[in-house]
N, C-alpha and C positions, 0 to 999 in steps of 0.2 A: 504494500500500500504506500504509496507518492506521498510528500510533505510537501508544504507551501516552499521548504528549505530545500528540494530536488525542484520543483518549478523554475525556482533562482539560480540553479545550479545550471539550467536548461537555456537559462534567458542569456548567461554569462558566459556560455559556451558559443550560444551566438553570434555574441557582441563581437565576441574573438577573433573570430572566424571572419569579420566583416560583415556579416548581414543580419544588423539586426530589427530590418521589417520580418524576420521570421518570429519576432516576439508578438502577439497578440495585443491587441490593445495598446499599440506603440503611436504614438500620439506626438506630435511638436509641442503642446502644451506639458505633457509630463515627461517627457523622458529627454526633447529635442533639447530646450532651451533652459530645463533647467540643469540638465548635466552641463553646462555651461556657462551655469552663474558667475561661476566667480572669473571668468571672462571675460563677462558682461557686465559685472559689476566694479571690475578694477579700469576699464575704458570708460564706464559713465565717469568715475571719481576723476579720471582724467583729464577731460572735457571739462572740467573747471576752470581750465585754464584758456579756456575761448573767451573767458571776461579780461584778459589782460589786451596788453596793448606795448608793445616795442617803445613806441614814445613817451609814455607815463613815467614819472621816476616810481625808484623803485619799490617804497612805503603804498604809491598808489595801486600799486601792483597789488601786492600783500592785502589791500583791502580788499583789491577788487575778486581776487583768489577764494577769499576768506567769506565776502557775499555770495559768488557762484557758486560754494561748496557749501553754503546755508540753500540757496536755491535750490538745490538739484538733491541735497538729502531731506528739506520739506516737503518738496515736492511730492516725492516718492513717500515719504512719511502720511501725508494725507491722501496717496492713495491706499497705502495698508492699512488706515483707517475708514475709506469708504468699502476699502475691500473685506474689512471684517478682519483684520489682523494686527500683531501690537504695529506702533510707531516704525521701533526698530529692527523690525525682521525682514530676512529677505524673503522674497517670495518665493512660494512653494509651487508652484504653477504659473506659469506665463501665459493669460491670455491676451488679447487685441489691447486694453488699457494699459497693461504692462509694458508692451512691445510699442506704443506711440508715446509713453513717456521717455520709453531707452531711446525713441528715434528724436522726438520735441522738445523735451525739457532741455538738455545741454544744448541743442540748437538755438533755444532764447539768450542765452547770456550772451553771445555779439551780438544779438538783435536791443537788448536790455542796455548794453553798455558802451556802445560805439554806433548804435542804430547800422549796424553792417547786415542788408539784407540777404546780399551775394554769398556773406558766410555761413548765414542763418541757413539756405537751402543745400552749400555745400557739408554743414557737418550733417543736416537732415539725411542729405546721399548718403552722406557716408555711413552711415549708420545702418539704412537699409543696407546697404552692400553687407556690410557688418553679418545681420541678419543671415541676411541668403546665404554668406558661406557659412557661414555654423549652421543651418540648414541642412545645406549637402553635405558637408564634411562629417557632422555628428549625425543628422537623417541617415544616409544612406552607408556611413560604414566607415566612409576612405582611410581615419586613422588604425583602426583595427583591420582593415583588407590590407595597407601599408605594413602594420606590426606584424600581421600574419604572415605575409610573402616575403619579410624581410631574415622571419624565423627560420623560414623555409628558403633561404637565398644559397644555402650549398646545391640544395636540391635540383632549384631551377638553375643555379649556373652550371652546374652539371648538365641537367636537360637540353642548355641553349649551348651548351659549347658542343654539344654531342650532334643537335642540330645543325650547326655550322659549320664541323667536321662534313657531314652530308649535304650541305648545301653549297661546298666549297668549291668543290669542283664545275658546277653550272656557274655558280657567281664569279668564278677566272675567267670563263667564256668571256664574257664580257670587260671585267671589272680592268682585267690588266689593259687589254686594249683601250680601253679608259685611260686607265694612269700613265700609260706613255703615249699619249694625243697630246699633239702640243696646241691644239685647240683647248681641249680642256684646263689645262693649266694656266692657258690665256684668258679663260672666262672665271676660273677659280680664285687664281692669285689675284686681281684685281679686284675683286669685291671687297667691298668694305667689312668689318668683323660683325657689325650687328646687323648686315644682310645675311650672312652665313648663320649665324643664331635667328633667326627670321626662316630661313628657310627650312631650319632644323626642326622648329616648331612646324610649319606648316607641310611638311611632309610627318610629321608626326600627329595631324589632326587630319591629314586625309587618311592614313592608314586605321586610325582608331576609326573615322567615320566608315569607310571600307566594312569593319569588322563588327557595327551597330548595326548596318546597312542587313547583313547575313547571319547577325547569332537569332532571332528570333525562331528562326526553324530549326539553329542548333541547338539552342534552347530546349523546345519541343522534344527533340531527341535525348539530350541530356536527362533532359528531366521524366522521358518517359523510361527509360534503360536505370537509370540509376535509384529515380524518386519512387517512393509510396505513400499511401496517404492522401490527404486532399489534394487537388490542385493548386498550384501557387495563385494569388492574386494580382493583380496588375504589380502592385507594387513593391508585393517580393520578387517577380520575377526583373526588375527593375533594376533593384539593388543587388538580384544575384548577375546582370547583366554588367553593372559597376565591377561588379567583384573580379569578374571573367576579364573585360577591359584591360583591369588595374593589372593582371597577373599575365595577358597578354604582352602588354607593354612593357614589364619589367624584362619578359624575353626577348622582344625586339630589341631593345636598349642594350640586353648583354652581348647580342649578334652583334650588334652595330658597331658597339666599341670595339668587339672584337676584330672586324672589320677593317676598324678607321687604324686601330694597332698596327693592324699586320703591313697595311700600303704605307704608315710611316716608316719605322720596320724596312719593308721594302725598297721607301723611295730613298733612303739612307744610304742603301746599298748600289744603288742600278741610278739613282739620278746626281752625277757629281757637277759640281762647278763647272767644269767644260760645256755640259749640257744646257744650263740654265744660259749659258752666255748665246750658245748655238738657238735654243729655241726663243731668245731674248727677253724670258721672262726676268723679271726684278723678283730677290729673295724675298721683299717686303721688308717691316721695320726691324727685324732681330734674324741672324741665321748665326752657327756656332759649326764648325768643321773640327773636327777631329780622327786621330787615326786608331784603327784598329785591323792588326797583323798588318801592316803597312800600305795598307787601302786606306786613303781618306774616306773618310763619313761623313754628310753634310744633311743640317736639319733645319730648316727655315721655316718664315709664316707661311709660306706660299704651298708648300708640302703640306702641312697641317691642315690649312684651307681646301687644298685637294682632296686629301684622306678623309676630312667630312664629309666633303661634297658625295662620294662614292659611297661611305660609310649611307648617308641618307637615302640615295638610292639602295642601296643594300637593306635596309630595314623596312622600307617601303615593297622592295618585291618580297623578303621574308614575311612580313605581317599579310600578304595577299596569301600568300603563296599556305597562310597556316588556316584558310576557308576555303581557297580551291585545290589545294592538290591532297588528293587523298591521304598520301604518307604522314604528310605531316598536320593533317586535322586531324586525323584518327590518333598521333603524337600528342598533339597540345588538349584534345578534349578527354584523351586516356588517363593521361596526367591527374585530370583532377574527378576523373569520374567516380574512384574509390572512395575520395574523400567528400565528395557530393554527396555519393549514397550512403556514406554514414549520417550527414547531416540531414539527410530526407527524413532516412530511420528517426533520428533523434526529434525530428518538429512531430513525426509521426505519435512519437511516444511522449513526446508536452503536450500534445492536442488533447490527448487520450486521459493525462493526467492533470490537464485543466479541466478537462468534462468529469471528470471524478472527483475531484476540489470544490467544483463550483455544485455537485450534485448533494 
C-alpha cells in the first residue's frame, strides 16, 4: 500500500529526469513560480534601485533607495493583506495579483521619482521576460533535462563519439574537399567573429526546428513501444519533446566539436605559411607557428573560422541525418527508449497510487 511519502518520491523522480508535467496537478501557480521565489523575490528587492538617479548626490540616493524599498515591501504587504495572509510573508501561491505587482510595482519608482515613462514600460518588459523564462525553464524541465544529460555526459559522449567514428567516413567525402577550397577559406576567414557565432546559432535553430518538425510521429512511436498506461496529454508530450531536443542537441554539439577539433588538428598539419601566402588568405588578428618533429605547425583565426564553419555544417547534416537515416534514429531513439519505458512504468504506477490516495 503507497504513502502520500512514495507519491513525492514519484513526483521527484520526475523533476529529475526533466519532465515534470508528468506530475498531476502541476500548475504555474503552485509548483511554476513558486519554486522560484526566492528569485523572484531577491530581483523585486533589486529594483529598488530604479528610484535613484546618477545625478542626485549621494545622501539623495540613500533616501531615494530607502523610499522605493518602503514602496515595493508595502506594496506587497497590502496585498498579503487583501490576500488573507500576514504582512510579512511571502507568498504561497502566485496568482495574476501577485505576478502584476512582480511586473508594476518596481516599475513605479522611475515613474514616482524622475516621472521617466520610457523606464517605467522598460523594467515592466523586463519583468515579463523575467516571467516567461522561469516559465519554460522551471515549467517544462530544462534545469533538470540539463542536470540529467549532464549526469549522463560519459554516456552520450560515448554515444556521439561512436556516432562520429561512423559518420566519418561520409562526412570526409565532403568535408576535406571543403577545407582545402580556397574559396572556402576566402569566405570563412573574412567574416567577422560574431557573424560566425551568428551562424552557429542559426544553423543550430534550423537543425533543432528540423527535429520539432519530425518527433511528433517519433513520439507516437516512442511512446507506443516503450509507454503504458494513459496517454500523454498535450503537454506532457511537450515537455517530453523538450527533453528529446535538449539531449538531441547535447549530441550534435559533441559531433560538432569533435568535428571542428579534428580540421584544426588537420589544418595545423597540411595548411602551412606557404599556403596561406599562395591562396592569399590573411591569418586574421593572432596566428602562432611552431615546430613539431621538424615540421612547422601553424594555427590562426582564419583556420579556427574554417573549422567552424565545416564543424556547422557537420552538425547540421548529423542532427538531419538522426530523423532520416535509419541507423542512426533507431541509435538516438534506442538510446533512450529503456529509460522512457521505465519512466512510463513509473507515471503508470503514480496514476495508480494517486487513485488509491485520493480513494
Amino acid at each position: 500500500m503507497g504513502t502520500a511519502a512514495d507519491l513525492l518520491e514519484y513526483e521527484h523522480r520526475f523533476r529529475r529526469a526533466g519532465l515534470p508535467l508528468f506530475i498531476e496537478d502541476f500548475s504555474p501557480v503552485h509548483d511554476i513560480f513558486t519554486r522560484a521565489t526566492p528569485l523572484l523575490a531577491l530581483v523585486f528587492v533589486a529594483e529598488m534601485l530604479g528610484a535613484t538617479s546618477l545625478t542626485w548626490p549621494v545622501w539623495v540616493n540613500a533616501l531615494a533607495v530607502l523610499g522605493g524599498l518602503a514602496v515595493l515591501v508595502g506594496g506587497f504587504g497590502l496585498l498579503n493583506l487583501l490576500r488573507g495572509r500576514p504582512f510579512w510573508s511571502l507568498p504561497t501561491r502566485f496568482g495574476i495579483p501577485e505576478l502584476a505587482t512582480f511586473v508594476l510595482l518596481p516599475a513605479l519608482l522611475p515613474l514616482l521619482s524622475q516621472f521617466q515613462l520610457r523606464q517605467f514600460f522598460g523594467v515592466a518588459a523586463g519583468n515579463l521576460v523575467l516571467l516567461g523564462l522561469v516559465y519554460v525553464v522551471v515549467g517544462y524541465g530544462l534545469i533538470g533535462t540539463t542536470l540529467w544529460g549532464l549526469r549522463r555526459l560519459a554516456g552520450e559522449l560515448a554515444s556521439s563519439v561512436a556516432s562520429l567514428i561512423r559518420a566519418l567516413p561520409l562526412l570526409l567525402v565532403f568535408s576535406l574537399v571543403l577545407f582545402v577550397n580556397t574559396e572556402m577559406w576566402q569566405v570563412f576567414a573574412g567574416m567577422p567573429v560574431a557573424f560566425i557565432v551568428f551562424s552557429a546559432i542559426a544553423f543550430a535553430v534550423l537543425s533543432n526546428l528540423f527535429l520539432v518538425l519530425r518527433l511528433p510521429q517519433e513520439l507516437d512511436r516512442v511512446e507506443r513501444d516503450a509507454g503504458s498506461g494513459p496517454p500523454l496529454r498535450r503537454m506532457q508530450r511537450l515537455n517530453l519533446s523538450v527533453s528529446l531536443v535538449i539531449r538531441q542537441w547535447m549530441q550534435v554539439l559533441v559531433v560538432s566539436a569533435g568535428v571542428g577539433v579534428f580540421f584544426v588538428g588537420f589544418g595545423m598539419l597540411a595548411i602551412s605559411a606557404r599556403i596561406y601566402a599562395d591562396w592569399g588568405i590573411d591569418p586574421g588578428a593572432w596566428s602562432y607557428e611552431f615546430w613539431l618533429l621538424g615540421h612547422p605547425l601553424l594555427i590562426s583565426e582564419a583556420m579556427v573560422k574554417v573549422a567552424i564553419g565545416i564543424a556547422n555544417f557537420t552538425g547540421l547534416y548529423y542532427s538531419i541525418s538522426l530523423m532520416t537515416d535509419a541507423t542512426y534514429r533507431t541509435e538516438f531513439l534506442d538510446n533512450v527508449s529503456d529509460e522512457l519505458r521505465e519512466l512510463f512504468t513509473a507515471r503508470s504506477e503514480y496514476l495508480e497510487l494517486r487513485s488509491r490516495i485520493a480513494a
